[in-house]
C-alpha positions in Angstrom: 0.0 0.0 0.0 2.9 2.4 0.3 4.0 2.4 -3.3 0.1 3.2 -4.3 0.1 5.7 -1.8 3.1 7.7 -3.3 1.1 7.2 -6.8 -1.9 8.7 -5.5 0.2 11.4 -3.6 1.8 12.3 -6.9 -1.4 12.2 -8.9 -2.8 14.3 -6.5 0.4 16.8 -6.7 -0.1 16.9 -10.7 -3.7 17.7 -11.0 -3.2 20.7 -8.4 -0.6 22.4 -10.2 -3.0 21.8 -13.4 -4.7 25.6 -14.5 -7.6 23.7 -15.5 -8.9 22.4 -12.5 -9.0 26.1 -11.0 -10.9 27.4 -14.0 -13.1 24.7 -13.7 -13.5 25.5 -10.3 -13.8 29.2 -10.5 -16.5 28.6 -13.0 -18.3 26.5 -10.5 -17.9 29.0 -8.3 -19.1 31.5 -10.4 -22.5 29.5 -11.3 -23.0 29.2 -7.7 -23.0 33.1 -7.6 -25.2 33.6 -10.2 -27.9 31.0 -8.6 -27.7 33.6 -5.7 -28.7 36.2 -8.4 -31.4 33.8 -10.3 -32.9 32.5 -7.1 -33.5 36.0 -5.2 -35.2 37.1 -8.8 -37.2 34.1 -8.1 -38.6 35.7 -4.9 -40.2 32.9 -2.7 -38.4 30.2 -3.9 -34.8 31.7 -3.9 -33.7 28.6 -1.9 -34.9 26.1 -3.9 -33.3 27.2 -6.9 -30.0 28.4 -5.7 -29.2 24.6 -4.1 -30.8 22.9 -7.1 -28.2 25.2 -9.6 -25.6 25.2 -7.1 -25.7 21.3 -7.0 -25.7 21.2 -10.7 -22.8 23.2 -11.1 -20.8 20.8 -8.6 -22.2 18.2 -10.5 -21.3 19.1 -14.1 -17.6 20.5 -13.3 -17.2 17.2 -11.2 -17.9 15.1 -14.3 -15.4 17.3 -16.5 -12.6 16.6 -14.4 -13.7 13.2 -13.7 -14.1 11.7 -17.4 -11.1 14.0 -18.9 -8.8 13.6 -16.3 -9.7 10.4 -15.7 -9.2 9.3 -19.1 -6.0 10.9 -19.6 -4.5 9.4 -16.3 -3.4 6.3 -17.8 -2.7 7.7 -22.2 -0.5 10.1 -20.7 1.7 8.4 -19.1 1.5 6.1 -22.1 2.3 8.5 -24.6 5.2 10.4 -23.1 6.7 7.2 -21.9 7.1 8.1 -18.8 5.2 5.1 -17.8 8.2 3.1 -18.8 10.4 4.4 -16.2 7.8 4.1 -13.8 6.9 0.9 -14.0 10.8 -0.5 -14.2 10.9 0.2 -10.1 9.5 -2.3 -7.9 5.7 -1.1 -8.8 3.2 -3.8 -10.3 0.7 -2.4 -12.6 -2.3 -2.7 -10.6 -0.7 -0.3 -7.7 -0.3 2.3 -10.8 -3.8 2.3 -12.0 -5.0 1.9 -8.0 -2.8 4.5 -7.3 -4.1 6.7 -10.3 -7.8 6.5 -9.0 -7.0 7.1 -5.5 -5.2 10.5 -6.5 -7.8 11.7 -8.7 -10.5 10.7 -6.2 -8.8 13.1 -3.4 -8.2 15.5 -5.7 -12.0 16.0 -6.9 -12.4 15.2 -3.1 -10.6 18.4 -2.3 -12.8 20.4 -5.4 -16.4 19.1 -4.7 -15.3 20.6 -1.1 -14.2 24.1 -2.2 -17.6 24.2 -4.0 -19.3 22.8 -1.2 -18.4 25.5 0.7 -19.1 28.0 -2.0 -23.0 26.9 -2.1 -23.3 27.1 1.6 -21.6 30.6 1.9 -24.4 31.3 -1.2 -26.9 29.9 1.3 -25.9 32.0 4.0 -26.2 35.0 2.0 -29.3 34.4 1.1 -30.8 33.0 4.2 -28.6 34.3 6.7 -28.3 31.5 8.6 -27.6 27.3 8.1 -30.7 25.5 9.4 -30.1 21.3 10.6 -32.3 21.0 7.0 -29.8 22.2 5.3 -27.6 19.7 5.9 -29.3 17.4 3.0 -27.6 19.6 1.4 -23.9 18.3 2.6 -25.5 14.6 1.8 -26.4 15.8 -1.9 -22.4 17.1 -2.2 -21.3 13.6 -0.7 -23.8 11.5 -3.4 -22.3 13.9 -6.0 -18.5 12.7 -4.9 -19.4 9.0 -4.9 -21.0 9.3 -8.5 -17.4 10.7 -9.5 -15.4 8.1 -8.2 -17.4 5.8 -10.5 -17.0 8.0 -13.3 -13.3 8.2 -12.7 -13.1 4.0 -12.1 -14.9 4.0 -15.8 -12.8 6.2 -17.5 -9.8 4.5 -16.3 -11.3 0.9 -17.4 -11.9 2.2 -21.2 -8.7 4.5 -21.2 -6.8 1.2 -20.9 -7.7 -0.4 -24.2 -8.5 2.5 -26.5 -7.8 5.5 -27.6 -8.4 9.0 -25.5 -11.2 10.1 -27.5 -13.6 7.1 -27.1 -12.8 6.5 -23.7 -14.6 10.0 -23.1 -17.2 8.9 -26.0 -17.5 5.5 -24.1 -17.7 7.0 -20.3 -20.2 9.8 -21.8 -22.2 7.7 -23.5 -22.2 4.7 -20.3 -22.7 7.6 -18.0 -26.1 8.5 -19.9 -27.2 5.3 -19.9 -26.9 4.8 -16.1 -29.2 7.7 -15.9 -32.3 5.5 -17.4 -31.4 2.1 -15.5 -34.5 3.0 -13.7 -36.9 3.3 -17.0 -35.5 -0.1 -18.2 -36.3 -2.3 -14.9 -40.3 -0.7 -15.8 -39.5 -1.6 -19.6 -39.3 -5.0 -18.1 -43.1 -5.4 -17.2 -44.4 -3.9 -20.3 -45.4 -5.4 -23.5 -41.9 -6.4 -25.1 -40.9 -10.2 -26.7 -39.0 -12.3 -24.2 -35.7 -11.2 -26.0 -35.7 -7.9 -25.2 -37.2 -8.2 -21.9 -33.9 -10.1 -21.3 -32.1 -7.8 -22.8 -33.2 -4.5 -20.7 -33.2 -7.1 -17.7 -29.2 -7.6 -18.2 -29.0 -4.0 -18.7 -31.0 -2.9 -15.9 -28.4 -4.8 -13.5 -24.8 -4.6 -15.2 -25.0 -1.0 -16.4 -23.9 1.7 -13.5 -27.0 3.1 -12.2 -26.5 6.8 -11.7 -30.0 7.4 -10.7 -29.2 6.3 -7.3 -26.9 9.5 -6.9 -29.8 11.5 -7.7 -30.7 13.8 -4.5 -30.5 17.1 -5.7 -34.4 17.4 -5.4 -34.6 16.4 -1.8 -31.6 18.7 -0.5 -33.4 21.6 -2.4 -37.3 21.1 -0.8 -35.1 19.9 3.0 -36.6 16.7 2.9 -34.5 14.7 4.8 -32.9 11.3 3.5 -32.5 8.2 5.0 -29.1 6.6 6.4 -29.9 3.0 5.1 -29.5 4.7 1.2 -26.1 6.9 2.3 -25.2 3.5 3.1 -26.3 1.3 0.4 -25.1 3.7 -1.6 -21.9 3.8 -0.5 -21.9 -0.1 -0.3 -22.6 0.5 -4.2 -20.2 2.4 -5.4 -17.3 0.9 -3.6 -18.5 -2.6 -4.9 -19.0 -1.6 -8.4 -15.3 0.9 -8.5 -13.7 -2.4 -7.1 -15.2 -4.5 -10.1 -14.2 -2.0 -12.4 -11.0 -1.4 -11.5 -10.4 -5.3 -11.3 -11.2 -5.5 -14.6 -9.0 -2.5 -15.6 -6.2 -4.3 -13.8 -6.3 -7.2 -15.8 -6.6 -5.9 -19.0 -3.4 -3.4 -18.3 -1.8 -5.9 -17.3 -2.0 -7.7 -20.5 -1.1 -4.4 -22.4 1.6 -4.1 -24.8 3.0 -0.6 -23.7 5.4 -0.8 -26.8 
């Protein structure tokens, strides 16, 4: 565990120095603001939509980092063969790519935080004080972290095997899909032919559902949420990154990096 810790420590180190990630995160910041703006135009229902657009701002920056950087974790090491040099010390592959993951998880850690922090100094403008309700809110921001990690464990998994650009077209286009694993367990019951009842059936349980991360509408309306779904939740994504990463572990493994 000490050599993955010195590859997340250093992945971690690179993606601060990045530019990117503080214009990303001054443009979160920045939507955050203008929900302040939008929601006291709204009058009564300032709150709801400053949390719902500050949310969505974490959420959408979140995923840029996640599916770009995440992607470009593993083909740039490739392509500047640097990977060479790293992987000649006494570091197997799978501590690389765990190592990878790990640092990019802290680092959007660190920026879902900073914005975090943003919406509830928003809030506090707005309201002037932080109710117990609000703390659905902190929940919503913690769902919103554990849907990244999965992003990032996907990206990784397709960055290993193809090329840059269709590991974002591949993580953007499985990310969608998770959004509607709901829909297709109710495609199940309707009027289809056995064959694609089975079909939406495998669907419905392999694909990532992102639905589950889906909170934003409680945290904005206060309604509170229960600790057995922070937990499953949680059970969830650790379960399903492990999986994925396992499988990205074998497949590097088996990669020619000639």
């Amino acid at each position: 565990m000490t050599r993955v810790l010195i590859v997340a420590r250093n992945t971690f180190s690179e993606a601060v120095r990045d530019r990117v990630l503080y214009n990303l995160l001054l443009f979160a910041l920045l939507m955050i603001a203008s929900a302040v703006v939008v929601g006291q135009i709204s009058m009564a229902i300032e709150s709801i939509v400053m949390v719902s657009l500050g949310l969505s701002a974490i959420s959408l920056i979140g995923l840029l980092i996640a599916v770009f950087t995440g992607v470009g974790l593993v083909s740039k090491e490739i392509d500047k063969r640097t990977l060479h040099a790293v992987l000649a010390k006494p570091l197997r592959r799978w501590e690389f790519l765990l190592g990878k993951f790990g640092g990019l998880v802290l680092t959007l850690a660190v920026n879902t935080a900073a914005m975090g922090a943003g919406l509830f100094l928003a809030m506090l403008f707005v309201n002037h004080h932080i109710s117990r309700a609000d703390s659905t809110v902190l929940i919503a921001v913690y769902f919103i972290l554990l849907k990244l990690a999965l992003v990032v464990a996907l990206a990784m998994l397709f960055s290993c095997f193809t090329s840059p650009i269709l590991a974002i077209l591949f993580t953007g286009g499985l990310y969608i899909a998770g959004l509607f694993v709901a829909q297709m367990h109710h495609l199940q019951s309707t009027q289809l032919n056995p064959q694609s009842q089975k079909l939406f059936s495998v669907l419905a349980y392999v694909l990532p559902n992102f639905g589950n991360y889906d909170v934003m509408g409680a945290a904005a309306h206060g309604r509170s949420i229960a600790g057995s779904l922070i937990a499953q939740t949680t059970l969830y994504t650790l379960v399903y990154c492990a999986l994925v990463l396992s499988i990205a572990a074998v497949i590097f493994s088996r990669k020619d990096l000639k």
